[in-house]
N, CA and C atoms of all chains as a GROMACS GRO file, in nm:
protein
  552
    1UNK      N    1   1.584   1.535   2.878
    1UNK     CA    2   1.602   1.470   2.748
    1UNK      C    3   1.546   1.329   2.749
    2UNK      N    4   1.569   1.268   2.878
    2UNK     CA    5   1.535   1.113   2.898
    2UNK      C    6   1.388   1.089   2.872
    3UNK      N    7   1.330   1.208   2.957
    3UNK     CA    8   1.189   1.214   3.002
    3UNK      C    9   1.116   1.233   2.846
    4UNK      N   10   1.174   1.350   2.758
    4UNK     CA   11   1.110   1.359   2.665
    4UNK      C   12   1.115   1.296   2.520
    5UNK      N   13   1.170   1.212   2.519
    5UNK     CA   14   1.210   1.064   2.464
    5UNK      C   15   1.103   0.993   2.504
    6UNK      N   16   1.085   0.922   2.628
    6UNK     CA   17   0.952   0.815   2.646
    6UNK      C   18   0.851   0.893   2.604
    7UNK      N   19   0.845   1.021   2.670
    7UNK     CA   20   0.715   1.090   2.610
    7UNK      C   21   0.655   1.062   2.482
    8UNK      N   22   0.726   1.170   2.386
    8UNK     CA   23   0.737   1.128   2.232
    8UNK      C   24   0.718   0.958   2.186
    9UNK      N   25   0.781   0.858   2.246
    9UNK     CA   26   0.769   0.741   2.208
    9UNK      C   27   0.627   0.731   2.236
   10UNK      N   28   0.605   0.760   2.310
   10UNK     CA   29   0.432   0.693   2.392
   10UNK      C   30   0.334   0.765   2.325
   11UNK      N   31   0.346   0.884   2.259
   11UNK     CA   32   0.262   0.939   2.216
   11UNK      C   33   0.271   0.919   2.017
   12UNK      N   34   0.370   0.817   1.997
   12UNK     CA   35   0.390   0.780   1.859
   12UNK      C   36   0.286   0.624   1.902
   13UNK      N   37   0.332   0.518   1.954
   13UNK     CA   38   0.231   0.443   1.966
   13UNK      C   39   0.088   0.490   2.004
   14UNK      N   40   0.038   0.553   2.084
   14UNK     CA   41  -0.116   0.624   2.068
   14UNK      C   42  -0.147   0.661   1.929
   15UNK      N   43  -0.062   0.720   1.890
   15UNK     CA   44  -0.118   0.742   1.753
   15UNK      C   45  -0.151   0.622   1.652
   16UNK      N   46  -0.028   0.576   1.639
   16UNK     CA   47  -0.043   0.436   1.586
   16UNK      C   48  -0.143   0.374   1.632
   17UNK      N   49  -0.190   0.328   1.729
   17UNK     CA   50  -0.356   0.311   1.773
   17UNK      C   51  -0.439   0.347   1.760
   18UNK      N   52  -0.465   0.478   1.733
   18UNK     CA   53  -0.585   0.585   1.632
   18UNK      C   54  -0.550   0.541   1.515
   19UNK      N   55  -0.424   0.507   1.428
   19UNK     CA   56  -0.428   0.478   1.303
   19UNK      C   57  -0.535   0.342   1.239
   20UNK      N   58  -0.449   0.273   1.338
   20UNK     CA   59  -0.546   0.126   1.336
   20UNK      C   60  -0.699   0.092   1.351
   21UNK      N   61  -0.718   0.208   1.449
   21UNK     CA   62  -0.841   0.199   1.460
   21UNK      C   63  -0.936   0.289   1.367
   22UNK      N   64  -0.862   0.396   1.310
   22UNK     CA   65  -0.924   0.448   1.202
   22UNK      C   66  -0.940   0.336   1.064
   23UNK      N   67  -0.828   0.270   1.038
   23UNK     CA   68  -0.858   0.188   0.977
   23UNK      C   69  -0.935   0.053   0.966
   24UNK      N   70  -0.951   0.036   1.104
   24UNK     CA   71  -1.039  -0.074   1.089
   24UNK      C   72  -1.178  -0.038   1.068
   25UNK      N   73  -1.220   0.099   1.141
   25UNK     CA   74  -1.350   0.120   1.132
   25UNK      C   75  -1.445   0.237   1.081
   26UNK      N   76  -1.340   0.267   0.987
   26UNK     CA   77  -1.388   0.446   0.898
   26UNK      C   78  -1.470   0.311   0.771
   27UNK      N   79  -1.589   0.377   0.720
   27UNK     CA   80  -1.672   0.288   0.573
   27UNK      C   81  -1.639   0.243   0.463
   28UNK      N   82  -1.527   0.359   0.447
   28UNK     CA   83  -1.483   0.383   0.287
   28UNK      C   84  -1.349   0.369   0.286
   29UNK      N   85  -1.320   0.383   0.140
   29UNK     CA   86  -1.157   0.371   0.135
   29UNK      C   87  -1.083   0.474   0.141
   30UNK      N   88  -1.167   0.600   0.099
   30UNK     CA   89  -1.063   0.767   0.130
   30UNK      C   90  -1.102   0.771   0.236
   31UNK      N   91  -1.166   0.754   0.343
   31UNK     CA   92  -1.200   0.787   0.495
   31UNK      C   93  -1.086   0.675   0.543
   32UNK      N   94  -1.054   0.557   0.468
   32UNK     CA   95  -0.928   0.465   0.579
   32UNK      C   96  -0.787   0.507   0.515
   33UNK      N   97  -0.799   0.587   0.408
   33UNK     CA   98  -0.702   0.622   0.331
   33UNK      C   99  -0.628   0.724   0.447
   34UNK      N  100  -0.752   0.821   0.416
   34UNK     CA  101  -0.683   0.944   0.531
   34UNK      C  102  -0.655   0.914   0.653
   35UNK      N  103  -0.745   0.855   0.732
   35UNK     CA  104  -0.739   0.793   0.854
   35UNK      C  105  -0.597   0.726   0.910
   36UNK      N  106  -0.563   0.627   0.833
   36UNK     CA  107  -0.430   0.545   0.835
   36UNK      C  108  -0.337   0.655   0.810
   37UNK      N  109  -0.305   0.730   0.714
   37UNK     CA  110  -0.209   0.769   0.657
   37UNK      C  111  -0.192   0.906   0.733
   38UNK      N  112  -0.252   0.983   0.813
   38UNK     CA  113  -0.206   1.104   0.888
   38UNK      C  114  -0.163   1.048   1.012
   39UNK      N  115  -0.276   0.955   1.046
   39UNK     CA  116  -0.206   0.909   1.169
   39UNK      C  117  -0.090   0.855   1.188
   40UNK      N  118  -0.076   0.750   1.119
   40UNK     CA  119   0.068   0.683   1.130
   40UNK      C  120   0.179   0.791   1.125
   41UNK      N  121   0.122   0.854   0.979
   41UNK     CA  122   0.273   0.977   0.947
   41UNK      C  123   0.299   1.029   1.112
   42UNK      N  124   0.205   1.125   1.175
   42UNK     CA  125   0.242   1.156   1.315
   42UNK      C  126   0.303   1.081   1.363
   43UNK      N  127   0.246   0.936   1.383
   43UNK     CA  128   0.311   0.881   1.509
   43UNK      C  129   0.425   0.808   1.489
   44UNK      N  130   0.454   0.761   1.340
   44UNK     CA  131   0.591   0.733   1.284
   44UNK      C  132   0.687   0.867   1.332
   45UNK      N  133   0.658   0.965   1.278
   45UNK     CA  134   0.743   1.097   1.334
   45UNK      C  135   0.762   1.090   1.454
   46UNK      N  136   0.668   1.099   1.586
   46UNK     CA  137   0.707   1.118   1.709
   46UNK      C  138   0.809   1.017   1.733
   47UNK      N  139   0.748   0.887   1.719
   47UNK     CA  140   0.822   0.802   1.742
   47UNK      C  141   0.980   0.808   1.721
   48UNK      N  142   0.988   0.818   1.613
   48UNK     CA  143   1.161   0.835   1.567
   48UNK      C  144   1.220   0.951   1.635
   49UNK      N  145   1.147   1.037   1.615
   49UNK     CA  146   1.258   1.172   1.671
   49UNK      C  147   1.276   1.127   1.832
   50UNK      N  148   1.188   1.068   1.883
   50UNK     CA  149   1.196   1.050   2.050
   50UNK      C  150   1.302   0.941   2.067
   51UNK      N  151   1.318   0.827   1.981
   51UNK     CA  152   1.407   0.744   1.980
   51UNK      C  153   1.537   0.781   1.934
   52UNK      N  154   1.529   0.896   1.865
   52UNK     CA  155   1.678   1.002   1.833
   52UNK      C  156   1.733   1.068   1.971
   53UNK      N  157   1.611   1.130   2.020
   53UNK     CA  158   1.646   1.194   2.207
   53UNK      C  159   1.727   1.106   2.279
   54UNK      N  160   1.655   0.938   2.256
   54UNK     CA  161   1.671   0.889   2.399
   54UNK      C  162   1.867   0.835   2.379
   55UNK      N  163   1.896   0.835   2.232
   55UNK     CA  164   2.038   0.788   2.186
   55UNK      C  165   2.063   0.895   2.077
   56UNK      N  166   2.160   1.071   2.140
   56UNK     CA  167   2.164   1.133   2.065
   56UNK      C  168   2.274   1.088   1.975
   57UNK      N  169   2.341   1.004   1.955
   57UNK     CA  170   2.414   0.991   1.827
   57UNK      C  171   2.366   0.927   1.721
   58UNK      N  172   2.215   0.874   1.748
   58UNK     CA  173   2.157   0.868   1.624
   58UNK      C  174   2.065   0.949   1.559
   59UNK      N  175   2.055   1.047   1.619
   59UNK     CA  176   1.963   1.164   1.584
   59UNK      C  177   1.970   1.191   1.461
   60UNK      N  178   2.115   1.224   1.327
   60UNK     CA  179   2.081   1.272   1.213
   60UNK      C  180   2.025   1.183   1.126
   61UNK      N  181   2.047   0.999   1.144
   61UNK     CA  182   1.924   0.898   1.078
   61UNK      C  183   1.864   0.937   1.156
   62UNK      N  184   1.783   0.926   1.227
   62UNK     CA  185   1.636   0.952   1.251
   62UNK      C  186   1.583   1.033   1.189
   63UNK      N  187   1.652   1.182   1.172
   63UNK     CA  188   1.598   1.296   1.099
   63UNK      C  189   1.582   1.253   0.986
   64UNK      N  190   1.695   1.132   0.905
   64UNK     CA  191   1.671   1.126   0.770
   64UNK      C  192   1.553   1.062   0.732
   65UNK      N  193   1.524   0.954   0.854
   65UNK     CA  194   1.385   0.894   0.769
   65UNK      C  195   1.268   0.928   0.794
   66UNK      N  196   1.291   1.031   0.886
   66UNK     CA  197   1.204   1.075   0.924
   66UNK      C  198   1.107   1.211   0.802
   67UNK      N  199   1.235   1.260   0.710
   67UNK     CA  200   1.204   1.292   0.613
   67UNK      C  201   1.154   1.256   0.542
   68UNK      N  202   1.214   1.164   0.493
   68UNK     CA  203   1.160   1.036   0.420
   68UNK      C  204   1.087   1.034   0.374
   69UNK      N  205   1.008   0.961   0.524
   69UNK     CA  206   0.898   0.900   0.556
   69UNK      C  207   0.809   1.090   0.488
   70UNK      N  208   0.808   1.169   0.552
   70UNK     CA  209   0.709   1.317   0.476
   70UNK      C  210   0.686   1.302   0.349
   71UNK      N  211   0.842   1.290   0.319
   71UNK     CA  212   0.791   1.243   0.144
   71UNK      C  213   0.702   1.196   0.112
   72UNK      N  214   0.769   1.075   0.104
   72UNK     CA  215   0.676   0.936   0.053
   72UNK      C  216   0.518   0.928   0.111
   73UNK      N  217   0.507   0.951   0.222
   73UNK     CA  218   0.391   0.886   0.267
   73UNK      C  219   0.250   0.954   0.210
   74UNK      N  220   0.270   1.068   0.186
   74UNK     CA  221   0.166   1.175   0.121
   74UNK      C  222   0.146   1.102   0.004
   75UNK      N  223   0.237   1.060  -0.095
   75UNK     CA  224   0.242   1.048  -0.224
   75UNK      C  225   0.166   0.939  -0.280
   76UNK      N  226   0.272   0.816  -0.162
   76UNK     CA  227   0.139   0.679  -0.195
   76UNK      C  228  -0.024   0.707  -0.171
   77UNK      N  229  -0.029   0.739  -0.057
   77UNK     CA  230  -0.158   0.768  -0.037
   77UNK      C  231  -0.227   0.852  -0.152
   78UNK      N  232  -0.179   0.930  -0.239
   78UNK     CA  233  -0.252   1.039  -0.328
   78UNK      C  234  -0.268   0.941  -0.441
   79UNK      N  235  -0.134   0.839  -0.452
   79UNK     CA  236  -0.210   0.768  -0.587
   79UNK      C  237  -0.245   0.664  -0.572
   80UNK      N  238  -0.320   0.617  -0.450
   80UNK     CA  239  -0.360   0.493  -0.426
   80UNK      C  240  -0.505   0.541  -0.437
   81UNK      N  241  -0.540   0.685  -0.387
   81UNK     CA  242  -0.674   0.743  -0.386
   81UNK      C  243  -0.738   0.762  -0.533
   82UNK      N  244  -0.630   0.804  -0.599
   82UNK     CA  245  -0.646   0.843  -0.740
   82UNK      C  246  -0.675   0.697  -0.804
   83UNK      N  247  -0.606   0.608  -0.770
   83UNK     CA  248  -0.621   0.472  -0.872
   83UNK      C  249  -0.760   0.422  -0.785
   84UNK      N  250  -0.836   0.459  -0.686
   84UNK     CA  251  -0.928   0.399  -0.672
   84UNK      C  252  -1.034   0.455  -0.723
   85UNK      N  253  -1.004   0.633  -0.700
   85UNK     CA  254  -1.172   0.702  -0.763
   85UNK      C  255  -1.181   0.619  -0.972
   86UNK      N  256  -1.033   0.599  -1.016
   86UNK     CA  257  -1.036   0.526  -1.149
   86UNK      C  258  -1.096   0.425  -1.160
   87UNK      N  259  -1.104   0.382  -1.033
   87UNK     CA  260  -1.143   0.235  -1.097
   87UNK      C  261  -1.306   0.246  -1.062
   88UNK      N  262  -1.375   0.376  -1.024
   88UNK     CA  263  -1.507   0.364  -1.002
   88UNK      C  264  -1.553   0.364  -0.880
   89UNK      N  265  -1.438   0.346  -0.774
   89UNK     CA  266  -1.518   0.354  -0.657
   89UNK      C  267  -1.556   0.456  -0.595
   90UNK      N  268  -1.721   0.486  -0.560
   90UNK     CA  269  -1.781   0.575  -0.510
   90UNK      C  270  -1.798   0.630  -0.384
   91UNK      N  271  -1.747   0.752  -0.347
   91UNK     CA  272  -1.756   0.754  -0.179
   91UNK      C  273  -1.910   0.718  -0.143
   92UNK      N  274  -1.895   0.693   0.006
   92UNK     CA  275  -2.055   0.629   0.097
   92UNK      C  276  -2.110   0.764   0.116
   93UNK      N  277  -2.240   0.737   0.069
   93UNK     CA  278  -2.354   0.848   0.089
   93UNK      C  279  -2.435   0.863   0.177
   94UNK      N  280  -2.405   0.949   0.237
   94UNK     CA  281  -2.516   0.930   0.339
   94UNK      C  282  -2.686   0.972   0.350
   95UNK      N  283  -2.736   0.890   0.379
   95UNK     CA  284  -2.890   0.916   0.368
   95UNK      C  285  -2.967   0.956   0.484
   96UNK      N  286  -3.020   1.084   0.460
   96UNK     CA  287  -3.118   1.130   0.574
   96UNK      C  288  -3.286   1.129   0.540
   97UNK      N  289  -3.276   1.058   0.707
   97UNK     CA  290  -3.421   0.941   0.654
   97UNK      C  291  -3.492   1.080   0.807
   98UNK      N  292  -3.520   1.170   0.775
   98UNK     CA  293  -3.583   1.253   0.876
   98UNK      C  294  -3.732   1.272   0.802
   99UNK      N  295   0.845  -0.071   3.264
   99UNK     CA  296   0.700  -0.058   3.263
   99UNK      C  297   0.613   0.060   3.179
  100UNK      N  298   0.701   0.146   3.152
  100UNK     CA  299   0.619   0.214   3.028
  100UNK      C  300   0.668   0.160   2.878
  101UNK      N  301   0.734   0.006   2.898
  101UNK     CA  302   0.748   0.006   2.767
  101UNK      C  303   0.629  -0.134   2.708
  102UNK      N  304   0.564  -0.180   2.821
  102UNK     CA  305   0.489  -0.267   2.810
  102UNK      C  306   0.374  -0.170   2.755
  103UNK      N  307   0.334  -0.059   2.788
  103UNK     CA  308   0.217   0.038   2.760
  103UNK      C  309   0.239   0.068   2.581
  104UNK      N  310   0.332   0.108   2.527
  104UNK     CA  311   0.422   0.123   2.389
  104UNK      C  312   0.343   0.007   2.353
  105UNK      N  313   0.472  -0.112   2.363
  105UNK     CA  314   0.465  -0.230   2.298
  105UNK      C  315   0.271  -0.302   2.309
  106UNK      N  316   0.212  -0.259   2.417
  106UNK     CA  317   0.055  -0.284   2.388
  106UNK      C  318  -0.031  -0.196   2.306
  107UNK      N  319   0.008  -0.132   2.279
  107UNK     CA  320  -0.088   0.014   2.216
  107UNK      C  321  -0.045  -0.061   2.068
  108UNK      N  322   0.083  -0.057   2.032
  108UNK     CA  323   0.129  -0.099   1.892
  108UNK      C  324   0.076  -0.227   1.848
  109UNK      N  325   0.114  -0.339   1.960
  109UNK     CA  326   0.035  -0.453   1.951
  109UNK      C  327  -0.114  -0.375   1.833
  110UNK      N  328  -0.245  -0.368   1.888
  110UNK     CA  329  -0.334  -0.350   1.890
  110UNK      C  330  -0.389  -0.254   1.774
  111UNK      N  331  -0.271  -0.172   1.729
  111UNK     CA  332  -0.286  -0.088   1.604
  111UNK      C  333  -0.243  -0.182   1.490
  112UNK      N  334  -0.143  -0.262   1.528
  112UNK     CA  335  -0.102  -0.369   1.401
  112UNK      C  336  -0.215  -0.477   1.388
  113UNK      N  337  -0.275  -0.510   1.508
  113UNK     CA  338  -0.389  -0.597   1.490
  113UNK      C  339  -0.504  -0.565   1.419
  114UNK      N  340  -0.551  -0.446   1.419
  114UNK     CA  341  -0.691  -0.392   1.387
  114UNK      C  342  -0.662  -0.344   1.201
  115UNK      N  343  -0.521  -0.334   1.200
  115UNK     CA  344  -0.474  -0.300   1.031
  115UNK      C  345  -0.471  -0.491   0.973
  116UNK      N  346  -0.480  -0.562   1.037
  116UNK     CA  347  -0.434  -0.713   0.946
  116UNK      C  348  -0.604  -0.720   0.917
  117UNK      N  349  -0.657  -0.760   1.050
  117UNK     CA  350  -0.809  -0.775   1.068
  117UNK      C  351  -0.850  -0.700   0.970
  118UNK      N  352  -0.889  -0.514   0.910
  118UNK     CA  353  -0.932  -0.461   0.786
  118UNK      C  354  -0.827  -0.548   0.688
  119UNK      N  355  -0.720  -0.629   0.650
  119UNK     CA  356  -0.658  -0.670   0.562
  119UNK      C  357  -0.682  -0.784   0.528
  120UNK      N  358  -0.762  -0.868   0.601
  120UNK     CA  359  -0.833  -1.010   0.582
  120UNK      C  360  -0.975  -0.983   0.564
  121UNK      N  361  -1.067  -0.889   0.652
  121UNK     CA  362  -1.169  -0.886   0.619
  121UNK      C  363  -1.273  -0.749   0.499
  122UNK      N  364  -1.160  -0.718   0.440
  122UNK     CA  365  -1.163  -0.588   0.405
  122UNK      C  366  -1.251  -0.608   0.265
  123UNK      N  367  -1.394  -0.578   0.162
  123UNK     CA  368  -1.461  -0.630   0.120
  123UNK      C  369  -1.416  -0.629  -0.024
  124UNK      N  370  -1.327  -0.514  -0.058
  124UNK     CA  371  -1.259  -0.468  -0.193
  124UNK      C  372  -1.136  -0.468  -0.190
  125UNK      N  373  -1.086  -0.497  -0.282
  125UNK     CA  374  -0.858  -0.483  -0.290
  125UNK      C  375  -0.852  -0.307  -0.291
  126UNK      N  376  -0.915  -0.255  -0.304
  126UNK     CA  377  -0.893  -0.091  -0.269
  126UNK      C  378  -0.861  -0.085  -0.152
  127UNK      N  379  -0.956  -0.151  -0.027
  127UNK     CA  380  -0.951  -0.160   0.124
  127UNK      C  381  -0.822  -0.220   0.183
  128UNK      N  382  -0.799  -0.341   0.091
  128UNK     CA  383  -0.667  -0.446   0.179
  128UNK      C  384  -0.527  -0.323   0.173
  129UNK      N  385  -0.516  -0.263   0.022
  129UNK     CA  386  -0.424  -0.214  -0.020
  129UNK      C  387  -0.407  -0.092   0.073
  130UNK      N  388  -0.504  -0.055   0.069
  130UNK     CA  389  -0.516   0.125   0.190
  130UNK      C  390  -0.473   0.049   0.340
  131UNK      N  391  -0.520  -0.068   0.389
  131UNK     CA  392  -0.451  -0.061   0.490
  131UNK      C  393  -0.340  -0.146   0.506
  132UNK      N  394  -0.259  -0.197   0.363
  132UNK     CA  395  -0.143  -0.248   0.383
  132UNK      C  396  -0.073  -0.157   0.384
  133UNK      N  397  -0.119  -0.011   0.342
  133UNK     CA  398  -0.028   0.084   0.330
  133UNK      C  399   0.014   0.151   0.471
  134UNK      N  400  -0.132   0.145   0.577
  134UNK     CA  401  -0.073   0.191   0.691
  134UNK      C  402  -0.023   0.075   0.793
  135UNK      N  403  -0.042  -0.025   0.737
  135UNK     CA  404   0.078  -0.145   0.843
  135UNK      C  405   0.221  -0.105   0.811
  136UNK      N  406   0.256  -0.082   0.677
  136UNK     CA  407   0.387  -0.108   0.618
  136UNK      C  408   0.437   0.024   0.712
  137UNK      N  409   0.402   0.151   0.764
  137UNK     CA  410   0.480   0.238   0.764
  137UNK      C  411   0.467   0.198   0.934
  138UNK      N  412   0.346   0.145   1.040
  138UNK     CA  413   0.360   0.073   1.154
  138UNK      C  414   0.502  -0.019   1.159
  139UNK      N  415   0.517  -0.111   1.060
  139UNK     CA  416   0.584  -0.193   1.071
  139UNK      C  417   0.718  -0.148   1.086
  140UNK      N  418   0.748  -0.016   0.996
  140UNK     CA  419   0.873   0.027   0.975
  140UNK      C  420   0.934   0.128   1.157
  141UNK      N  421   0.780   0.206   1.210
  141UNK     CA  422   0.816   0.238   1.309
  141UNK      C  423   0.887   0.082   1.465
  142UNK      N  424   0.802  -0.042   1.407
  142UNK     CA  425   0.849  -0.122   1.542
  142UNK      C  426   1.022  -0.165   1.495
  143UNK      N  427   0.986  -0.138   1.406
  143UNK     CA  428   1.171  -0.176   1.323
  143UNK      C  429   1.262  -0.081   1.432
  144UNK      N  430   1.225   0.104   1.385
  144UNK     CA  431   1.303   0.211   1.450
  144UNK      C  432   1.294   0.176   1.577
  145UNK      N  433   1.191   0.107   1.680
  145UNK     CA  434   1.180   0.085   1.819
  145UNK      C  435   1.288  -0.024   1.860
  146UNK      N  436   1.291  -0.142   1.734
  146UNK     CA  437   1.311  -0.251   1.828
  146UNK      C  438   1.490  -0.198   1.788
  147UNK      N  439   1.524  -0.110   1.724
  147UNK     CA  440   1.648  -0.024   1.727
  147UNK      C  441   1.700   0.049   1.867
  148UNK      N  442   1.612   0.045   1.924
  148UNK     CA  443   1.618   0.135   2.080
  148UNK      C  444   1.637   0.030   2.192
  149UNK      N  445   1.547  -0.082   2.174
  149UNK     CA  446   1.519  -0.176   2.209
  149UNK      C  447   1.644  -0.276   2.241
  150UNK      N  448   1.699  -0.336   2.123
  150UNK     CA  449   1.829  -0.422   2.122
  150UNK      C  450   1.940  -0.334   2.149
  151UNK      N  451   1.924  -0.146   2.104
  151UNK     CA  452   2.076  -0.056   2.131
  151UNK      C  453   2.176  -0.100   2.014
  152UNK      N  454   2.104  -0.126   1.893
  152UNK     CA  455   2.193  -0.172   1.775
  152UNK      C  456   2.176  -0.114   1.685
  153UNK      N  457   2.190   0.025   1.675
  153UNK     CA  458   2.155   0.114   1.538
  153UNK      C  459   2.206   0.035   1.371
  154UNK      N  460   2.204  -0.063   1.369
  154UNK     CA  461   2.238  -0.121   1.207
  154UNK      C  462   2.042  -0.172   1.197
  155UNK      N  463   1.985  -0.166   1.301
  155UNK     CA  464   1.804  -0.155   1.257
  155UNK      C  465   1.766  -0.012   1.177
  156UNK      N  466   1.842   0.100   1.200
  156UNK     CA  467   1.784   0.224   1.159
  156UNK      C  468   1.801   0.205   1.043
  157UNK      N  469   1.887   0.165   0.930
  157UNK     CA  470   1.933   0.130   0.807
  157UNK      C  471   1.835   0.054   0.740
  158UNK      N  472   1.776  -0.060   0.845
  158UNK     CA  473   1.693  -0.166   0.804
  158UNK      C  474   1.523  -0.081   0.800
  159UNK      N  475   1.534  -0.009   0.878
  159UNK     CA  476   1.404   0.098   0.865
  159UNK      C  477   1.386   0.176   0.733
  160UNK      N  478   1.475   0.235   0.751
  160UNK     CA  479   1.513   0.342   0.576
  160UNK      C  480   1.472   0.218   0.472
  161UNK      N  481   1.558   0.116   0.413
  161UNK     CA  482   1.528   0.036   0.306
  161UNK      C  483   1.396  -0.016   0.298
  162UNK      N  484   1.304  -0.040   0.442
  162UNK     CA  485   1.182  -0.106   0.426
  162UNK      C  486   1.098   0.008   0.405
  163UNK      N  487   1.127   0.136   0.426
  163UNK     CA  488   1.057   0.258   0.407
  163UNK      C  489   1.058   0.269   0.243
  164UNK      N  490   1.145   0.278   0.193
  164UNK     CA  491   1.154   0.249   0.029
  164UNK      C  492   1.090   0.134  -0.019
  165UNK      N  493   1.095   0.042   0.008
  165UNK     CA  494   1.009  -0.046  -0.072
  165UNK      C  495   0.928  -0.047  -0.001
  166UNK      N  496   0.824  -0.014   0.089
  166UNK     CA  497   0.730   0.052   0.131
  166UNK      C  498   0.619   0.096  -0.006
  167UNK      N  499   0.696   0.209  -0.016
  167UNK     CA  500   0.621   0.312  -0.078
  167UNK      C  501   0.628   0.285  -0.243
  168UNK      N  502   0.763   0.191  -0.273
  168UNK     CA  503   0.771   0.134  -0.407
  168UNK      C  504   0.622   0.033  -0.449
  169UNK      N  505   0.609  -0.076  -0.332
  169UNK     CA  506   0.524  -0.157  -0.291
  169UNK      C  507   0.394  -0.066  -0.360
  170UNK      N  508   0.334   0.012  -0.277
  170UNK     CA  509   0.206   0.108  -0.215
  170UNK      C  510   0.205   0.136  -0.406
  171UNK      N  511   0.292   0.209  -0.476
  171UNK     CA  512   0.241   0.226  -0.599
  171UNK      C  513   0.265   0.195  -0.694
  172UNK      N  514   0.281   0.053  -0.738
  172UNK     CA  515   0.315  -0.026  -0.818
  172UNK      C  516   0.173  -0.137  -0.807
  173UNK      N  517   0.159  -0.115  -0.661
  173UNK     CA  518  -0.009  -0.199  -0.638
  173UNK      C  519  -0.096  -0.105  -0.711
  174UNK      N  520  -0.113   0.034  -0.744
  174UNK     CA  521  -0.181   0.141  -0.753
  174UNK      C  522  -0.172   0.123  -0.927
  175UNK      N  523  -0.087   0.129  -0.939
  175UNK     CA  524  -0.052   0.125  -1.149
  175UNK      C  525  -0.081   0.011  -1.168
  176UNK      N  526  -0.102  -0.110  -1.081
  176UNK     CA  527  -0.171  -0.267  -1.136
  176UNK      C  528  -0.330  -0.234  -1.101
  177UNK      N  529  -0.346  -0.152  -1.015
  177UNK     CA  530  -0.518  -0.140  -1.018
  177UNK      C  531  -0.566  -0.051  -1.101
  178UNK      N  532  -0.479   0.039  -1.162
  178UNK     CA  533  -0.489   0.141  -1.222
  178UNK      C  534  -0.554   0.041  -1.395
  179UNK      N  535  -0.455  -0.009  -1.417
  179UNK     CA  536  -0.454  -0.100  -1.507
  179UNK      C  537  -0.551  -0.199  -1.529
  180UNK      N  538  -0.541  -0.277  -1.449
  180UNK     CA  539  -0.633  -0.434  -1.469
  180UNK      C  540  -0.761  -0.393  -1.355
  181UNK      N  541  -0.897  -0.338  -1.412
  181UNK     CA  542  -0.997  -0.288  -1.358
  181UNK      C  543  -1.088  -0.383  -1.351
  182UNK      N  544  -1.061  -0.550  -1.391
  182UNK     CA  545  -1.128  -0.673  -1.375
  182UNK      C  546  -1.068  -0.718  -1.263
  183UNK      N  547  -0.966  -0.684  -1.152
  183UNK     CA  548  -0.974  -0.767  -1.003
  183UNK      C  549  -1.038  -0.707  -0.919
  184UNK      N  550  -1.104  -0.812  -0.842
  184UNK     CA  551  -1.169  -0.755  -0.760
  184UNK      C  552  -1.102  -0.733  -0.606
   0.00000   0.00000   0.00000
């Protein structure tokens, strides 16, 4: 149980580090949209449930925000995407110069 | 010693989300990645809950998770709206 607690924790920060780094360096804003927002969701999840393992009497909050967090996080992201294709912004095109 | 490995990895994901949030060229960009700091931020909250052994942080996680996402689209219905900021 101990063991798979750090696990889970360690593999929620990795993610969180793919998040960041998707976001710093994807072109566009639906490529940092998605990028940020799957990753984190994962590694927010691992994270919590492993920190539920390592102290099982907090396990049913963890589960709760961990819900939550499923909710919500899809949602912002869908209308943050939506309010941007509104306002005109065009995904990056790529050009093949062969 | 595997918690210095954690606490550096996170370091470095919160860094690379401010950096796109200062240098980011459109408010579409700052906003997309304030959105994935805010839910970073909320995981070092649940950690530093493990961390101190004071579950009254998990509480403080949940509420910043809500205005989180209150935050994320209320920025979205002001861009939605006022299509003169840049």
């Amino acid at each position: 149980m101990n063991t798979a607690g750090y696990i889970l924790i360690t593999v929620g920060s990795i993610f969180f580090f793919i998040g960041g780094l998707g976001i710093f360096r994807m072109p566009d804003v639906f490529n940092r949209l998605q990028a940020g927002t799957k990753a984190t969701t994962l590694g927010f999840m691992s994270l919590t449930i492993g920190v539920g393992l390592l102290n099982p009497t907090w396990l049913l909050k963890c589960i709760v925000i961990v819900v939550f967090i499923a909710f919500t996080n899809p949602i912002s992201s869908s209308v943050l995407a939506n309010a941007a294709y509104k306002r005109g912004v065009n995904p990056r095109q790529v050009k093949n110069d062969e | 010693m595997i918690e210095f490995f954690y606490w550096f990895l996170i370091l470095f994901g919160v860094l690379f989300s401010l950096l796109r949030i200062i240098l980011g060229p459109k408010i579409e960009d700052r906003v997309a990645a304030l959105d994935g700091l805010n839910v970073m931020v909320s995981g070092i909250i649940v950690l530093l809950a493990f961390q101190f052994k004071n579950s009254i942080y998990l509480d403080v996680a949940l509420v910043y998770a809500v205005l989180a996402f209150l935050e994320t689209v209320i920025f979205s219905r002001i861009l939605e709206k006022k299509k003169e900021l840049k």
